[in-house]
C-alpha positions as CSV (number, residue, x, y, z in Angstrom):
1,X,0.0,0.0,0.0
2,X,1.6,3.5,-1.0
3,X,2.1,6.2,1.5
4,X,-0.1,9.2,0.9
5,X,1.9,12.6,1.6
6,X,0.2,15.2,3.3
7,X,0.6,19.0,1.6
8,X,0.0,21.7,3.6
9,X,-2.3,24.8,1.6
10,X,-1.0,28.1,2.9
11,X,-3.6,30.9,2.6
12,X,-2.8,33.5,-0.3
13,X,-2.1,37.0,1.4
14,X,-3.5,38.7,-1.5
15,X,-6.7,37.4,-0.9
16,X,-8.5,39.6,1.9
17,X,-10.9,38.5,4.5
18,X,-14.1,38.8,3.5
19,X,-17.9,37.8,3.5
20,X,-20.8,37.1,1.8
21,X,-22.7,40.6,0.7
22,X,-19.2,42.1,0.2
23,X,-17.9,43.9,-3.2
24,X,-15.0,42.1,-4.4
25,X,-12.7,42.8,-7.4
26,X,-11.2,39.3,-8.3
27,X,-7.9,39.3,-10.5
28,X,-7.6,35.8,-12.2
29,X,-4.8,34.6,-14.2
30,X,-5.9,34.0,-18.1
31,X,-4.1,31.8,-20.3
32,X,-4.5,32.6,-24.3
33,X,-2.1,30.3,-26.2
34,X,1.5,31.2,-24.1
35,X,1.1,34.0,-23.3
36,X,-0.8,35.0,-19.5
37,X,-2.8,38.2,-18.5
38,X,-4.9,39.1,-15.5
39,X,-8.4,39.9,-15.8
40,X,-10.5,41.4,-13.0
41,X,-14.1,40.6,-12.4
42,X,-15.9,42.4,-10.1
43,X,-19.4,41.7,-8.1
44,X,-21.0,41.2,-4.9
45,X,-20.4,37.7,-3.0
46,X,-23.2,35.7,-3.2
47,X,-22.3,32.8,-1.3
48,X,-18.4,31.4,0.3
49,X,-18.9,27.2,0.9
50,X,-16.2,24.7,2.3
51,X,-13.3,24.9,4.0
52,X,-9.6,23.7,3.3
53,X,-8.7,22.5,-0.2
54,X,-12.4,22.6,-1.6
55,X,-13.2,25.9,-0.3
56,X,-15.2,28.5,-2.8
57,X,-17.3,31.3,-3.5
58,X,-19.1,33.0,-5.9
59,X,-19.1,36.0,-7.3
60,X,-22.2,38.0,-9.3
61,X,-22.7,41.0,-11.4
62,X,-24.7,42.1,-13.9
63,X,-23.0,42.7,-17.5
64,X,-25.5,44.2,-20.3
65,X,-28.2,43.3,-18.4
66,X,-27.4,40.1,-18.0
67,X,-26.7,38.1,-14.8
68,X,-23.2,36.5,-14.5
69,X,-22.0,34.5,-11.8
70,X,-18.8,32.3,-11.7
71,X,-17.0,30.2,-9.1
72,X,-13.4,30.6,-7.7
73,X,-11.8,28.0,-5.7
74,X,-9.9,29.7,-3.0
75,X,-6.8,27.7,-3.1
76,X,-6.5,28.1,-6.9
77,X,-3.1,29.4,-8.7
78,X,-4.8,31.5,-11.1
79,X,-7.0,33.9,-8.1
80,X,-4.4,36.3,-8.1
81,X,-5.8,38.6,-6.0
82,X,-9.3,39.5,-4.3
83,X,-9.8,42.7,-3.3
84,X,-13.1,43.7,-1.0
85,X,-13.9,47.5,-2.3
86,X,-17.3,47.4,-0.4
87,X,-18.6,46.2,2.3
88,X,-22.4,44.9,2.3
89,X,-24.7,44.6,5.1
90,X,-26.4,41.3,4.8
91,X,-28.3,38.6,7.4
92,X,-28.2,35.6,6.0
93,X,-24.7,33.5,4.3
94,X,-26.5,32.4,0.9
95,X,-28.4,35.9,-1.0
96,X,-29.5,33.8,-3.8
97,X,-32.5,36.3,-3.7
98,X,-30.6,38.4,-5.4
99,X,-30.7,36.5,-8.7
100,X,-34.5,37.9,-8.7
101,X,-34.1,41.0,-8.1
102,X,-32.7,44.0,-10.7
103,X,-31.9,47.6,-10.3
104,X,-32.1,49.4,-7.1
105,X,-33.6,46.5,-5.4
106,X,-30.8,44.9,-6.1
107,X,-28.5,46.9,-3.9
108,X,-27.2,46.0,-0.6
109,X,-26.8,48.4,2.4
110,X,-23.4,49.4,3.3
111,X,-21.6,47.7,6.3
112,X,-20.0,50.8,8.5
């Protein structure tokens, strides 16, 4: 039987502590052929599951008038960075009532 090896996941310190309800600006690495950029994409946190290796969250925004959410693992190599430029004021971990919702009532309440 073969030996597993354990491998310790250091936190990134470029990601900042934050929470769901919170404006975020994400800065992921983007591969196109060989050569590497970073892209930003910014949105309010709709929901932050797991912990350790698995751990994730999820970011939304609206773009044209369209609703677009995507997933970034925490421990991944290409987050670069996240970046909380607001912070919301929300009661409850999961605001998937957003996806509902457009315009003003859309907005979440500043945390101060």
């Amino acid at each position: 039987m073969e030996a597993y090896q354990l491998v310790q996941l250091e936190p990134n310190p470029n990601i900042e502590e934050f929470q769901p309800g919170d404006t975020v600006r994400v800065e992921i690495r983007v591969t196109e052929g060989e050569r590497t950029r970073l892209q930003a994409f910014q949105g309010v946190v709709i929901r932050k599951r797991g912990g350790g290796p698995g751990a994730s969250f999820t970011v939304r925004r609206v773009s044209y008038e369209i609703g677009v959410e995507r997933t970034f693992l925490m421990h991944s190599p290409n987050v670069e960075s996240v970046k909380v430029t607001r912070r919301g004021k929300v009661r409850r971990s999961r605001l998937y009532y957003l996806r509902g919702l457009s315009g003003r009532a859309a907005r979440i309440k500043e945390r101060r």
